[in-house]
C-alpha positions as CSV (number, residue, x, y, z in Angstrom):
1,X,-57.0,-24.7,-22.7
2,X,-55.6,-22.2,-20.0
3,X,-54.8,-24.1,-16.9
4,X,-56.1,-21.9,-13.9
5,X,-54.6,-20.2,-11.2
6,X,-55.5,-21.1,-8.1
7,X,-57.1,-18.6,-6.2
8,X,-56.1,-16.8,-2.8
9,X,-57.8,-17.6,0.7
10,X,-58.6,-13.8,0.9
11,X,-61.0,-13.8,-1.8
12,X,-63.5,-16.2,0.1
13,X,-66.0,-14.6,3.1
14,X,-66.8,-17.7,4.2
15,X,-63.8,-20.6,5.6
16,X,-65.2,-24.0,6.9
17,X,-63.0,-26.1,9.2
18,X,-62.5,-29.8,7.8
19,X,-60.5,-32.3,9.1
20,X,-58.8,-34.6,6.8
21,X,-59.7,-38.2,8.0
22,X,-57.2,-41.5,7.5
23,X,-60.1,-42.9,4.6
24,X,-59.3,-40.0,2.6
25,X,-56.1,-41.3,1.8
26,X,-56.4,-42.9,-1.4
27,X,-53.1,-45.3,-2.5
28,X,-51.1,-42.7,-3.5
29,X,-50.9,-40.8,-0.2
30,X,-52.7,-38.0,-0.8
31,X,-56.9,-37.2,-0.8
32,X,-58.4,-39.0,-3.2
33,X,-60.0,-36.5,-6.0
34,X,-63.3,-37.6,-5.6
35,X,-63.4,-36.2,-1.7
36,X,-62.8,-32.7,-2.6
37,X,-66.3,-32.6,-4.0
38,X,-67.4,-33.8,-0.6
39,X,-65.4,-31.4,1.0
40,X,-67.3,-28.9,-1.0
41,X,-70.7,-29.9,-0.6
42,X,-70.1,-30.2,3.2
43,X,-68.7,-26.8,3.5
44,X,-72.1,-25.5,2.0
45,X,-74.6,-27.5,3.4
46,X,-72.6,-26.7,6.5
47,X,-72.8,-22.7,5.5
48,X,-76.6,-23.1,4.8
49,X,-77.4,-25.0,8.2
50,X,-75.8,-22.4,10.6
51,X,-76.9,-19.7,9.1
52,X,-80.3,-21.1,9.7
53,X,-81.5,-21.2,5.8
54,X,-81.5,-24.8,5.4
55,X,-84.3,-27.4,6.2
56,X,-82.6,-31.1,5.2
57,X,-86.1,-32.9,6.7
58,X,-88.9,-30.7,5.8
59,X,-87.5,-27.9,4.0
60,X,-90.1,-27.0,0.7
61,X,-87.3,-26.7,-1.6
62,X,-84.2,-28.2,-1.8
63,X,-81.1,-27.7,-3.6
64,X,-79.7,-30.0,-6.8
65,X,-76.2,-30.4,-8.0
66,X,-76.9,-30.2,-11.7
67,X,-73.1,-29.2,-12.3
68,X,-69.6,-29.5,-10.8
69,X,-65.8,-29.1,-11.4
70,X,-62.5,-29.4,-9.5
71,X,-59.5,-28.0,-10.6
72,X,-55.8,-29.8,-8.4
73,X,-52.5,-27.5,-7.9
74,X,-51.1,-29.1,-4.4
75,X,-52.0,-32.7,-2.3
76,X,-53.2,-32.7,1.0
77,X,-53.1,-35.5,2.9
78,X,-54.5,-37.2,6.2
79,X,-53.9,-35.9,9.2
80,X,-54.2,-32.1,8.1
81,X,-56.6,-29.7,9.1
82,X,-57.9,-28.4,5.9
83,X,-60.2,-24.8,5.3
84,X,-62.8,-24.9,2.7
85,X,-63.4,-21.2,1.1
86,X,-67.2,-20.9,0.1
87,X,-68.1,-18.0,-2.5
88,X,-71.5,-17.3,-5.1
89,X,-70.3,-16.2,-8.5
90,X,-73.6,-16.4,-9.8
91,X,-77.3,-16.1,-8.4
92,X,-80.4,-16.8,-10.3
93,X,-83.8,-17.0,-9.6
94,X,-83.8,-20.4,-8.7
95,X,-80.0,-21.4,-9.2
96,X,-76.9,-20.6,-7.3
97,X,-73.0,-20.9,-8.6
98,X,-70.7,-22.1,-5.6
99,X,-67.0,-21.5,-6.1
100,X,-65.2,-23.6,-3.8
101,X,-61.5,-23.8,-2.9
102,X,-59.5,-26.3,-0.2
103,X,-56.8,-24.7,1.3
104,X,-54.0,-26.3,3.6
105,X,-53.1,-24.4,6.4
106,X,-49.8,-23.2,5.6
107,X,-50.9,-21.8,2.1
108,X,-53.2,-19.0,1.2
109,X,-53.3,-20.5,-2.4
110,X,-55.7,-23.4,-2.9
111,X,-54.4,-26.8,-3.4
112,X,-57.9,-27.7,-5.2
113,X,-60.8,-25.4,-6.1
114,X,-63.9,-26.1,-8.1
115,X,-67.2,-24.8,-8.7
116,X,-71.3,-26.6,-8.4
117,X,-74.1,-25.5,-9.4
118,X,-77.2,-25.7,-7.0
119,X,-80.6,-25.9,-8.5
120,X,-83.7,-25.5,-6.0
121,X,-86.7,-27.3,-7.1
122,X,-90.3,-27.9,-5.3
123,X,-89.1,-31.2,-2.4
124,X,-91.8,-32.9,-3.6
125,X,-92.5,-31.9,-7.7
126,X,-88.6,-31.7,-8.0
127,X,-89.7,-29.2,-10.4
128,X,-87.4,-25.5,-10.1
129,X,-88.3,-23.3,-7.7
130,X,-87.7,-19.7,-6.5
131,X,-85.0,-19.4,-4.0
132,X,-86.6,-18.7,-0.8
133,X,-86.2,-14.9,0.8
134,X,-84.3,-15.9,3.5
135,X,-81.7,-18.3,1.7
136,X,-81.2,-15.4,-1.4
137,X,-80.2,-13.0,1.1
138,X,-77.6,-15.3,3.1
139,X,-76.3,-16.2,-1.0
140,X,-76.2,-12.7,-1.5
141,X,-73.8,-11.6,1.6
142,X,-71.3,-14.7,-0.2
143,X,-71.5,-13.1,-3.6
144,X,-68.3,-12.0,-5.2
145,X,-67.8,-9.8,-8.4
């Protein structure tokens, strides 16, 4: 297997702000693996909620994580600021590809990157769902080829 490379700040239109906090620490003295993934699914629900295109109390749809993937190159550790780059690779008709990378703010190579898949469904069928107009078209300004 090819180990990737991690990718470069520039190639992500979107940067969320997150601050590293003293629980992320894990024993080792760096973040703890598992909290890149929450780093990542803040940074888009973050995205989705400024932009206006998500409802987390009465929205019809929502969105799923039916897949997810982290890649390390470089720790980070508590107190840094950190910048979480938020791209779509992929957009279906009810599905969305998130590519995701952490970046410390010295480099403009990731120290982590990763990838989820969101899958909208029906809030209360939790059967799939069309994305909604208004949510396709903010996914669409993130898409990258």
């Amino acid at each position: 297997m090819t180990r990737p490379q991690p990718w470069p700040r520039q190639a992500f239109p979107y940067l969320h702000p997150t601050p590293t906090r003293w629980a992320d620490n894990d024993v080792y003295g760096h973040i703890n693996n598992v909290t890149y993934y929450a780093y990542f699914d803040t940074a888009v629900n973050a995205l989705l909620l400024a932009r206006g295109v998500l409802d987390i109390q009465a929205g019809s749809t929502i969105g799923l994580v039916v897949e997810t993937g982290c890649s390390y190159f470089a720790p980070a550790t508590f107190p840094e600021l950190l910048q979480v780059g938020v791209r779509v690779a992929t957009l279906g008709r009810s599905s969305v590809r998130y590519e995701l990378a952490v970046f410390r703010a010295q480099d403009d190579a990731a120290c982590a990157q990763g990838h989820f898949v969101h899958v909208y469904v029906d809030r209360d069928t939790r059967r799939p769902a069309p994305l909604p107009a208004d949510l396709r078209a903010v996914l669409e300004g993130l898409q990258v080829t």
